[in-house]
N, C-alpha and C positions, 0 to 999 in steps of 0.2 A: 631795618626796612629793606625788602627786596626789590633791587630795580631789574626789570625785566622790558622785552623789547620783542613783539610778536608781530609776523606780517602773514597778512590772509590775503587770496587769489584776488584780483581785480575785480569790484563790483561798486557798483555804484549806489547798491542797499543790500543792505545785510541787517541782520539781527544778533544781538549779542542777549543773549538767557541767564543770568545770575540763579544759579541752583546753590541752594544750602540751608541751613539748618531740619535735614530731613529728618534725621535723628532714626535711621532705619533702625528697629529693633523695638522702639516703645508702640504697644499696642494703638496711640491716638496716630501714628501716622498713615496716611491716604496712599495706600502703597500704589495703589492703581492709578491714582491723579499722577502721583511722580512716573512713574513705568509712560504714561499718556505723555508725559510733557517731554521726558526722553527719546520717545518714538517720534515725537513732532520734530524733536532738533534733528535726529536722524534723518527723518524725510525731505525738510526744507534745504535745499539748495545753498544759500549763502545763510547757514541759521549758525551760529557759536556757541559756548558756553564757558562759565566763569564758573567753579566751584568755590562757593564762598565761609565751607565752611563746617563741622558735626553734619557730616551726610550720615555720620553712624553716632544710634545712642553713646556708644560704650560704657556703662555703666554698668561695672558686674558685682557680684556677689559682697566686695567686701567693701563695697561704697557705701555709706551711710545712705543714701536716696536712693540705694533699690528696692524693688518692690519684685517679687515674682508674677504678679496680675499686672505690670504695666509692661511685661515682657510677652512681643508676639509669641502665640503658641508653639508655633512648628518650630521657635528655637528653644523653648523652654528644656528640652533634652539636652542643648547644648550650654546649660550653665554655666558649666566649669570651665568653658571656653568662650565666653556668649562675646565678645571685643572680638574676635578671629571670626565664630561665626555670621556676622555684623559685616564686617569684612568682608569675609570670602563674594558672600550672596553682592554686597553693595557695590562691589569691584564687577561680577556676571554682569549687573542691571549695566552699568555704563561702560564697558568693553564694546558696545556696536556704535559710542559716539567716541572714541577715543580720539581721533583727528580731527573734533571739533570742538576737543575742552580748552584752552587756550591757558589756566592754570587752573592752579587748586588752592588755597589758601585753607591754613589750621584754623581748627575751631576751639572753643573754650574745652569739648567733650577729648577733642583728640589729645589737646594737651595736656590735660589733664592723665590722662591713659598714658601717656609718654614718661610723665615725667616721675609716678606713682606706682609703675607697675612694669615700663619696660615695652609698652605695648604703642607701637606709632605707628598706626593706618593710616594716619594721614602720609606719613611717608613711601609706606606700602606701595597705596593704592597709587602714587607719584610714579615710583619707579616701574613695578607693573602695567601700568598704561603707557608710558613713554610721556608723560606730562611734567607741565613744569610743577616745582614746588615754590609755591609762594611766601611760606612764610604765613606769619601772622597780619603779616600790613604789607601792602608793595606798590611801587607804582607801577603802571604798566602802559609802554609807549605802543601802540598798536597802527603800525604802518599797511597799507595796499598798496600792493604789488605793482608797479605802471604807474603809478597815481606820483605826482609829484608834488604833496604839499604836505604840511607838517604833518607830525602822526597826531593822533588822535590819543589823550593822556586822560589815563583811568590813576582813581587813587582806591584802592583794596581794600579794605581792615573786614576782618569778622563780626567786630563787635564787640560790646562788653555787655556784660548781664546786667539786668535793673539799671534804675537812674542815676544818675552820675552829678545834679544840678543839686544844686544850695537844698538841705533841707530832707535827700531823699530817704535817710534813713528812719526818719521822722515819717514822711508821707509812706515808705513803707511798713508801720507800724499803723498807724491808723487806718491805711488798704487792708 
């Protein structure tokens, strides 16, 4: 687990935005809500963000769960590369909020892609911004500037797929 320790300008209200699991690249995602809610964190004054996680499908050809229909069109030329291309464009969308991502934290999609193919945008996309890399889980102590009282303690994780409770293999057989 990553311990991290972030201070933002002196305000007395801010907003902190948890973005993740966008999965850019599968056709079911709302590319314009996301683009919308990026251009809000841009705008707002004291607004932040938490990258929590598979902001890119990655899922390419030789994954058992691809599909070429659940790939948006305009990458579907970019196959052979579809993880880079996923990349390239989901790094463009968030380059105008770079000094307001505070980390980024792997996804189950990145890991995956890291550790099966060589392919780690979540790292990427880390060093190309100038952001932190989280990790999988981290805490994160978030101090203001002028402000003298304890920080404020975020605990991270991505997440795990399906349930995890007594039984779920079971209840996801009968789902």
């Amino acid at each position: 687990m990553e311990s991290i320790v972030k201070t933002i300008p002196k305000s007395y209200k801010f907003d902190i935005v948890p973005l993740g699991d966008v999965q850019y690249g599968n056709v079911n995602t709302d590319l314009d809500k996301f683009k919308k809610m990026v251009n809000w964190i841009k705008k707002e004054k004291n607004c932040y963000t938490i990258l929590m996680g598979d902001m890119c499908e990655g899922i390419t050809i030789a994954d058992k769960r691809f599909d070429i229909l659940s790939v948006y069109p305009n990458l579907r030329d970019r196959i052979d590369d579809i993880a880079m291309a996923e990349y390239q464009e989901m790094r463009d969308i968030l380059m105008p909020i770079k000094d307001k991502i505070l980390c980024a934290l792997r996804g189950n999609h990145g890991e995956t892609l890291r550790k099966h193919h060589g392919v780690d945008f979540d790292g990427w996309l880390c060093k190309e911004l100038g952001i932190t890399n989280a990790g999988y889980m981290a805490l994160m102590r978030l101090k203001i500037e002028g402000i003298h009282t304890s920080p404020i303690i975020f605990f991270l994780q991505h997440g795990f797929m399906a349930s995890r409770k007594k039984g779920a293999k079971v209840n996801a057989i009968e789902d």
